[in-house]
Each structure stands twice: as structure tokens, then as C-alpha cells.
C-alpha positions in Angstrom: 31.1 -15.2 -2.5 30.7 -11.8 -4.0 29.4 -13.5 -7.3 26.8 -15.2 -5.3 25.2 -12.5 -3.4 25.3 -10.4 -7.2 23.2 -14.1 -8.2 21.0 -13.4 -5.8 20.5 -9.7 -5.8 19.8 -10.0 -9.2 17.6 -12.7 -8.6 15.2 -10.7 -5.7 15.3 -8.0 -8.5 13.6 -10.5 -10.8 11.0 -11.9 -8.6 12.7 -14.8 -9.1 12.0 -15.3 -5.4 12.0 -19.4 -5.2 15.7 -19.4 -7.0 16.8 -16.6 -4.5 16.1 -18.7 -1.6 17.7 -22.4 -3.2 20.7 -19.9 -3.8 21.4 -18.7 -0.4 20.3 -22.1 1.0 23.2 -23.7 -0.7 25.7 -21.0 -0.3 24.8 -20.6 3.8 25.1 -24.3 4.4 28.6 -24.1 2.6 29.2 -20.9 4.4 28.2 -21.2 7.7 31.0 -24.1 8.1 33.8 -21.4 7.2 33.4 -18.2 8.1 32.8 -16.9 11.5 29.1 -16.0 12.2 30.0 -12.6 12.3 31.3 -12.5 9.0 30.3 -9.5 6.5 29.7 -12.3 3.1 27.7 -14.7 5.2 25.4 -11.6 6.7 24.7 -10.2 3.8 23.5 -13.7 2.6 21.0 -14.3 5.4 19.8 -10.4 5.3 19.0 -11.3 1.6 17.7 -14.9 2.7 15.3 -13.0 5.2 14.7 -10.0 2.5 13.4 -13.3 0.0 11.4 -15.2 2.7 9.4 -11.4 3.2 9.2 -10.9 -0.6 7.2 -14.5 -0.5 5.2 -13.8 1.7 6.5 -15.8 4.4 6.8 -13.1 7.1 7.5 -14.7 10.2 10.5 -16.6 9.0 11.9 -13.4 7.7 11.5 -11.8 11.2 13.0 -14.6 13.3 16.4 -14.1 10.9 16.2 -10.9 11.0 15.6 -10.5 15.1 19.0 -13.6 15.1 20.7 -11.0 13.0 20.4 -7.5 15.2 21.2 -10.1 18.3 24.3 -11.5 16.8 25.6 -7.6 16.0 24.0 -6.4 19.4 27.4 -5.7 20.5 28.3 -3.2 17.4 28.2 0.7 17.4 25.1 2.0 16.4 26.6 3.1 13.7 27.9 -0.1 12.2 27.6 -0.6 8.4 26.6 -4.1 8.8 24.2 -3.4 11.8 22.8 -0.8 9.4 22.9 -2.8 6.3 20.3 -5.8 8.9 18.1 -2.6 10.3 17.4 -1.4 6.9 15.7 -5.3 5.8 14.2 -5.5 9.3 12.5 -2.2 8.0 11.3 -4.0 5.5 9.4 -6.4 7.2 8.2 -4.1 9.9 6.2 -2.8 7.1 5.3 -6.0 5.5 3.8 -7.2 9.2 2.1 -3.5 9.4 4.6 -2.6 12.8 4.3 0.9 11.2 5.4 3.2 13.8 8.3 0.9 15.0 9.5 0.6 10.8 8.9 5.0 10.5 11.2 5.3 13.7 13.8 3.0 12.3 13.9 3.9 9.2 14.4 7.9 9.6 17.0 6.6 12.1 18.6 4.8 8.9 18.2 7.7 6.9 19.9 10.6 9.0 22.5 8.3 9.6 23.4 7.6 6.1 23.1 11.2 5.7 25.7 12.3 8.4 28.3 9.2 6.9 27.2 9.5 3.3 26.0 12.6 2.4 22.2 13.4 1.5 22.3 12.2 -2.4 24.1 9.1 -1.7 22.9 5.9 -3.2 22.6 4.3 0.5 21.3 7.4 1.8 18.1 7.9 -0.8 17.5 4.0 -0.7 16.8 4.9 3.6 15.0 8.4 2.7 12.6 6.4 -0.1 12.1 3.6 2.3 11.4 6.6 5.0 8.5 7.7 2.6 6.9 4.2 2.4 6.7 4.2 6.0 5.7 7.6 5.9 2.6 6.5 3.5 1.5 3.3 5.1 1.0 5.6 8.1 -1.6 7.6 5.9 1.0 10.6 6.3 0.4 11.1 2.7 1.4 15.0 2.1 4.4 13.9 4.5 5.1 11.6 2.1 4.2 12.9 -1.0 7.5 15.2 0.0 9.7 12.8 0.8 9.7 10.8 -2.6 9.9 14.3 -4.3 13.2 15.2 -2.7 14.1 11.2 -3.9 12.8 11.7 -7.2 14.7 14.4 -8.2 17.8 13.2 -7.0 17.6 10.1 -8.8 16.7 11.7 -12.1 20.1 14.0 -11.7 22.1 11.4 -10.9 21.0 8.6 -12.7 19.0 8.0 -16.4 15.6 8.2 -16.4 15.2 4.2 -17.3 17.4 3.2 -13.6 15.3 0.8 -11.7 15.9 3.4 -8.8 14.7 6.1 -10.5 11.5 4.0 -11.8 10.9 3.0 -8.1 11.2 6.2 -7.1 9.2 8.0 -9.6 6.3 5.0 -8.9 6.4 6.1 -5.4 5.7 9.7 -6.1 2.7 8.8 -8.6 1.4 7.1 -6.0 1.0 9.5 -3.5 0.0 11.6 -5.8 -3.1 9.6 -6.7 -3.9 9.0 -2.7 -3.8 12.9 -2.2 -6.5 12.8 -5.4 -4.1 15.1 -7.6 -4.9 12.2 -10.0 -4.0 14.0 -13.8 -0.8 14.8 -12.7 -0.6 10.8 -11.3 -2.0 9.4 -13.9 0.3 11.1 -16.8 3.2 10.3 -14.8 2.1 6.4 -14.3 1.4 5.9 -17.9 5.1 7.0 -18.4 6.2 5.3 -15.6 4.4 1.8 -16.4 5.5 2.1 -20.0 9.3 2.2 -19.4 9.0 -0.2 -16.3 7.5 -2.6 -19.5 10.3 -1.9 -21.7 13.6 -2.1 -18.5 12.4 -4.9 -17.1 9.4 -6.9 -19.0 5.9 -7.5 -18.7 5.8 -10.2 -16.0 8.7 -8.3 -13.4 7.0 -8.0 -10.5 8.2 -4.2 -10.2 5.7 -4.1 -13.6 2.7 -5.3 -12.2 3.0 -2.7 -9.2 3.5 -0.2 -11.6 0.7 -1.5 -14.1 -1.6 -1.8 -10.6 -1.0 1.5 -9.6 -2.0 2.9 -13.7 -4.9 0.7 -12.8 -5.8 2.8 -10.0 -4.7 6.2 -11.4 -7.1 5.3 -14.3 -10.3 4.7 -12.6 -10.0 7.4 -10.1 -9.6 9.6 -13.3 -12.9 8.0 -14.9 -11.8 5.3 -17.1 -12.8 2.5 -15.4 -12.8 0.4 -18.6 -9.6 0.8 -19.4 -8.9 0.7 -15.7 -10.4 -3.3 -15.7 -8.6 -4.2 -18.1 -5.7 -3.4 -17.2 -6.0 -4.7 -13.6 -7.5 -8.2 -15.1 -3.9 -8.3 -16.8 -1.8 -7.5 -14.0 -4.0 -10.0 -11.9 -3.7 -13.0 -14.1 0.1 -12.1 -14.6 0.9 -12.2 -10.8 -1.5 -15.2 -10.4 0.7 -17.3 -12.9 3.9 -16.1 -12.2 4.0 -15.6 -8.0 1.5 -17.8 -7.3 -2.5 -17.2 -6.3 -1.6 -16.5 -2.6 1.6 -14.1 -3.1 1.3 -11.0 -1.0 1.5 -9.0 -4.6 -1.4 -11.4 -5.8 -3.9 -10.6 -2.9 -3.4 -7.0 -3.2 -4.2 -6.9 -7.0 -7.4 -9.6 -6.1 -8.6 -7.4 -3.6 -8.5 -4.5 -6.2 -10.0 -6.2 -9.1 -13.0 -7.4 -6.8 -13.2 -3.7 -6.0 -13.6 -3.1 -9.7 -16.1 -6.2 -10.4 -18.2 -4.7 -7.8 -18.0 -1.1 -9.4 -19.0 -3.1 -12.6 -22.2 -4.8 -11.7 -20.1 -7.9 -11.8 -21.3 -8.3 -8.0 -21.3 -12.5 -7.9 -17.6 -13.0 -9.4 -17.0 -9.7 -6.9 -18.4 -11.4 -4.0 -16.1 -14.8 -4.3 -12.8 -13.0 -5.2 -13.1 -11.1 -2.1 -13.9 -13.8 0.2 -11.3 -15.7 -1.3 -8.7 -12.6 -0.6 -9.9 -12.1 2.8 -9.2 -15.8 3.5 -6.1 -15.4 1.9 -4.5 -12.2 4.2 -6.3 -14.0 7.1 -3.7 -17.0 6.6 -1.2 -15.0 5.9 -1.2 -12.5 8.3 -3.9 -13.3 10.9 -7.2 -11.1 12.0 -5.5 -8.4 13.8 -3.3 -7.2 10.4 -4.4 -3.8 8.5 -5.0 -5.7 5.1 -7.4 -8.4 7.0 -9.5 -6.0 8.3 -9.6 -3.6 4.8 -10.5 -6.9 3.1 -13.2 -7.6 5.5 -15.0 -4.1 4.8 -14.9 -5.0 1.0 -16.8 -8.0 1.6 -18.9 -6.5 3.9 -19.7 -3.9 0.4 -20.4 -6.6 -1.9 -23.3 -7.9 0.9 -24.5 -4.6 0.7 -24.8 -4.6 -2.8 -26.6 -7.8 -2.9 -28.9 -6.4 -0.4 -27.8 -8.4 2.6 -28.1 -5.0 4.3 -27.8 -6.7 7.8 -25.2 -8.5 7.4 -23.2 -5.8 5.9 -23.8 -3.7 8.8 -22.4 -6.7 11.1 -19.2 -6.6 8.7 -19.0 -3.2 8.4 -19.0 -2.5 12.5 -16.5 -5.5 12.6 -14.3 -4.4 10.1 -14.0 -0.7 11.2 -13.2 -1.7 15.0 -10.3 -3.8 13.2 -9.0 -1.2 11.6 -9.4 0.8 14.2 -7.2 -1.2 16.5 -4.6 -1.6 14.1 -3.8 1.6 12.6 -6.1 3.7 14.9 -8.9 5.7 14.7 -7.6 8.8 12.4 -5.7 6.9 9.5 -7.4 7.1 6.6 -7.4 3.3 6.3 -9.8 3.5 9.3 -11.7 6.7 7.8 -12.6 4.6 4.9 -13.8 1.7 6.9 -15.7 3.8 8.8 -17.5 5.3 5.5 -18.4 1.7 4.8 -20.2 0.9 7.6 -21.3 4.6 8.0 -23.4 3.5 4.7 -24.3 0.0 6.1 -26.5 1.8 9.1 -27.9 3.9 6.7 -29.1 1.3 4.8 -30.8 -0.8 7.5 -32.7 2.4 8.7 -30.5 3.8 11.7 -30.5 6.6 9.9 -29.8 8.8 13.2 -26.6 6.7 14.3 -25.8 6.4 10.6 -25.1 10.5 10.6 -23.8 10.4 13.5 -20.7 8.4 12.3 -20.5 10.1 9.5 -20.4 13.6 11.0 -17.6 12.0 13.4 -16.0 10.4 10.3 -15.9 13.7 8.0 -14.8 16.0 11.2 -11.4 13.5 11.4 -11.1 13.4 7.7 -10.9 17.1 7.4 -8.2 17.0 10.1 -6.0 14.3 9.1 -6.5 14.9 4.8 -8.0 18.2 5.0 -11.2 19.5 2.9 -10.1 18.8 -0.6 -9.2 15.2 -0.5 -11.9 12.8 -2.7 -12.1 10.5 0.9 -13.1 13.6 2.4 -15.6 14.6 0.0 -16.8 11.0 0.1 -17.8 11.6 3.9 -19.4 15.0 2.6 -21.5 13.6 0.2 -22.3 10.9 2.7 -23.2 12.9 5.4 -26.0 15.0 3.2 -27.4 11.8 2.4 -28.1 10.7 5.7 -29.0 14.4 6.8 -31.3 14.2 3.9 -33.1 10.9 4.9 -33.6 12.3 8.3 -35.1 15.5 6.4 -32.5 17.8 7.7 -33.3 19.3 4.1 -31.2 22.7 4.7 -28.0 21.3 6.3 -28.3 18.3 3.9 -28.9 21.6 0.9 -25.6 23.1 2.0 -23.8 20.2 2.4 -24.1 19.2 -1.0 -23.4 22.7 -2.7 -20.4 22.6 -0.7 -18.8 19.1 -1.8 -20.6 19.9 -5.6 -18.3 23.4 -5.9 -15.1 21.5 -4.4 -15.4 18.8 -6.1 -15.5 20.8 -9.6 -12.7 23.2 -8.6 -10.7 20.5 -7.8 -11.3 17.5 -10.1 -13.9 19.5 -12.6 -17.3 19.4 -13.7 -17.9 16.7 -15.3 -15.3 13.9 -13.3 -16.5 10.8 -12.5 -17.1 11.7 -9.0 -18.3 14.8 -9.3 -21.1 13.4 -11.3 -21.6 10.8 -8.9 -22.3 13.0 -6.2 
């Protein structure tokens, strides 16, 4: 038994995800007819069952195991190691279904737990503290979360080498927080590193190396290589196409970036089908009301706007941001950026008057929830002059823009990518 669940462990760890799940198929049916149902072996098998059904994508399955799971130990202390061990994937696909405050509240429960049992650098305990920042960062708590993986960080790189899958995921984690806080030298040095030893632990085609090759893909366009940026993200695209499959979770999030960088390359036709074809894709797979349906929706709604379909990219643009809005709410910087987008669409059909007044509203609640030197928040500045200067609000528009223009170049410098832009 314990050589199966190592099988299958090391099979999740692969991506070898269609393996995993023949494996504990075979071994539960065998199981199942000797062991008790409370049994710790045949547990951990369908926690790992319901940990590769979320890891395929297939969500729902993986919550109706998991749910079976808590009610079969529903009679345990709260403090039970294999009630603990079941909270800790039900975390997991909390997340995945975007049941983000219910996962945060779990999950620090996990981790101060682990903490009082285990102690605060024990393998079990940094596991629930890294998955604590996830939830932390889906959230858009980024500083919070930027923390978090610190304090994991480090402890992984005293206790273990630097080339530990744990320490990779952990040190992936940080670089990307880092990049979503715009500090994106320090992410981007520290994701080249990251993706080159993630390439040489576990090969080209893990899925561990694509995130970490997608998140260098990211960390290099923010910091103005967008060349280099495509290409990289056209490899890790046709890599998780071919080996998870075109409609993988992992798959759609790289697609939905790529368009993003077709569409930043003039490339606006092959832009506009990829993202229809993702936002079909996370509308099958997770329904309307999910985060990532309504995120994928606003990018369509952009390429319509750069075709010129101003109209309908307004009608996307309102759609998409009310969403967002009643996903994640109104202040989380998922919602922020939707609201940007359609913000932009009003402008460009003329309401030039409700067009600045979104965006006043929109920069107002980034400031609060980013604060004043984050690149979304200088993306509403720079937004906001431009409507201010269509309405020939010349002065505010004036001061705006000398603002946004000497933040920008204390922050990112002179001459970055956005800087220029604005």
C-alpha cells in the first residue's frame, strides 16, 4: 500500500495525471473490499484520487470526494492528522473553483495548527503557510502575500538544497508576487534562475516547468522584452497543449496569456480566435460566474476594441467587469483591471464623461487596495488624464500625467516600457 500511494505521489509530481488516476482506480477497487472506510492507506488514496481529478481539470468530481471525505471523518477531533491531511486537498480545490475566502480561512486554520503540533519550519507546516500565501494572492492580497512566501522561502533554502522541488515551488511563488507588486528586476532575475533549475530538476515538459517558464514569460514582458517574452510563452503553450491536452486548466491559462501577447503584437486576428476559444474553454469548465470566465471575457472584449468594434467592446467590457465584480468583488485587483478595460471601451465610443468617471472611481480603489506605486495603479493614472484630456480638462489632465510620468521613472526608470508608453 505504501508503495502505491509513493507510485502515485510521484506520478501527480510528474503531471502524469491520467496514470495517477488508473493507479488509484485499481488500488481503491482492491482496497475498498479490505480495509475499513476509515482506514488511514485507503484515505490517503482517494485524497490523492480527488487531488488528480482537480489537477485535470475535473473540479467537481474532486469536490464531491473531497466533501465524502470531511463527512466520513466528521466525527474526528479537529485536530486529527487525517482530517487535516483531507482539509489541506479540499484547500486545494477551493482555490481551483475560486471559493477564495472559504480556502484563505481553511488554510491559515491548517497552517497554525501545524504550527502548534509541528513547529513553524516543519515540512507539513510550510506546505499549509505556502498554500496560505496562494490563497492569500488569489485574493489580490499581494503585499500580504508577497510576505508569506518570504518567510517560506527562506526556510526552505536553510533546510533544504536549493534544487528541492519545495524550495523551487516556493521560490516561484515569491517571483511571482514579486512581479504582481511590479518590483519586476528583482522578479525577473530571480525567474530566470528559477526556470533554469526547474529545466534541469525536473525537464522541459514537467508541468511545474511550464508555470515556471509562464511566469519568466510574464516577468519578461512586464520588463520590456516582449520578444523574448513571445517566444518563450509560444513554447510553454505548445508544450502544455501536447502534453496536458488543449483544454487543461494549465493550457487555458497559458492561451489566455499568449492571446494577450498576440494582441500586444499586432497579431490581432490569431489574438481574436485564441481568446474566444479560451473563453469557451473556462466557460465549460468552470461556468459564467467563475473569476477566470469573466477575466477571459474582458480580453475578448480588448481584441474587439482593437479591431474597432468599439461598441461591442464596450457591451463586453460592462459585462465582463460586473462578472468580476460579483465574483471577487469590487476592490480586487482582478476587478480593478476589468474595470480599466471597459473604462477605455466608453472612452472610445465617445462617453467620454462616464468614461472618467469610472476611471476616477477605478484609480481612487486602486490607490487603496495596491497603493500609488503599483503599474495597475499607474495604468488608471494615465487613463484617467486621457479621458480628462478628451473632455479638455487640460490642467488636471497636465498634472495627472507629470504625476504618473515622475513615478513611473522613480520606480521602473526612464526609459521602461511603460514609462514610455505613457
Amino acid at each position: 500500500q505504501g508503495l502505491v500511494l509513493n507510485c502515485v505521489e510521484y506520478l501527480k509530481l510528474r503531471g502524469e495525471f491520467t496514470t495517477g488516476r488508473e493507479l488509484c482506480e485499481q488500488a481503491r477497487d482492491s482496497w475498498e473490499r479490505k480495509l475499513p472506510r476509515t482506514d488511514r492507506n485507503l484515505l490517503r488514496l482517494e485524497q490523492q484520487y480527488a487531488n488528480l481529478l482537480r489537477r485535470s481539470g475535473r473540479y467537481r468530481e474532486a469536490e464531491a470526494i473531497a466533501r465524502a471525505l470531511l463527512n466520513r471523518l466528521e466525527d474526528r477531533p479537529s485536530d486529527d492528522s487525517e482530517l487535516l491531511f483531507v482539509k489541506n486537498a479540499f484547500g486545494g480545490i477551493l482555490l481551483a473553483l475560486a471559493e477564495l475566502d472559504e480556502a484563505y480561512a481553511l488554510y491559515d486554520e491548517l497552517w497554525r495548527t501545524y504550527r502548534d503540533q509541528l513547529g513553524p519550519q516543519d515540512p507539513t507546516t510550510l506546505q499549509a503557510q505556502g498554500n496560505l500565501g496562494l490563497a492569500l494572492g488569489l485574493l489580490g492580497r499581494y503585499k500580504d502575500a508577497l510576505a508569506v512566501h518570504r518567510e517560506v522561502l527562506i526556510a526552505r533554502e536553510q533546510l533544504l538544497r536549493q534544487e528541492h522541488l519545495q524550495t523551487l515551488q516556493a521560490s516561484l511563488s515569491y517571483a511571482w508576487m514579486l512581479r504582481l507588486l511590479g518590483q519586476y528586476s528583482e522578479a525577473t532575475s530571480r525567474q530566470e534562475l528559477n526556470a533554469r533549475l526547474h529545466r534541469q530538476v525536473l525537464g522541459e515538459n514537467s508541468p511545474e516547468t511550464l508555470r515556471a517558464e509562464h511566469n519568466l514569460a510574464h516577468c519578461l514582458r512586464r520588463s520590456g522584452d516582449t520578444r523574448e517574452g513571445a517566444r518563450l510563452m509560444s513554447s510553454v503553450v505548445e508544450r502544455a497543449e501536447r502534453n496536458q491536452g488543449p483544454r487543461h486548466p494549465d493550457t487555458l491559462m497559458a492561451k489566455a496569456d499568449w492571446a494577450t501577447f498576440l494582441r500586444r503584437l499586432d497579431q490581432v486576428a490569431e489574438a481574436d480566435v485564441l481568446a474566444r476559444m479560451v473563453h469557451e474553454g473556462y466557460r465549460d469548465l468552470v461556468g459564467d460566474e467563475h473569476p477566470y470566465t469573466a477575466g477571459t471575457f474582458s480580453n475578448v472584449g480588448l481584441v474587439h476594441l482593437s479591431n474597432g468594434d468599439r461598441a461591442e467592446a464596450l457591451r463586453i467590457g460592462e459585462a465582463s467587469w460586473q462578472a468580476m465584480v460579483a465574483a471577487v468583488g469590487r476592490d480586487h485587483p482582478w476587478s480593478l483591471g476589468c474595470a480599466l478595460n471597459a473604462a477605455s471601451a466608453r472612452h472610445h465610443v465617445g462617453d467620454l464623461e462616464g468614461a472618467a468617471e469610472f476611471s476616477r472611481d477605478t484609480l481612487e480603489r486602486a490607490r487603496n487596495v495596491l497603493g500609488t506605486t503599483n503599474p495597475l495603479t499607474f495604468s488608471c493614472q494615465a487613463a484617467l488624464a486621457e479621458d480628462l484630456r478628451a473632455l479638455r480638462r487640460n490642467e488636471e489632465a497636465d498634472n495627472l500625467e507629470r504625476e504618473v510620468l515622475e513615478q513611473l521613472s522613480a520606480v521602473l526608470g526612464p526609459t521602461h516600457v511603460h514609462t514610455v508608453a505613457v
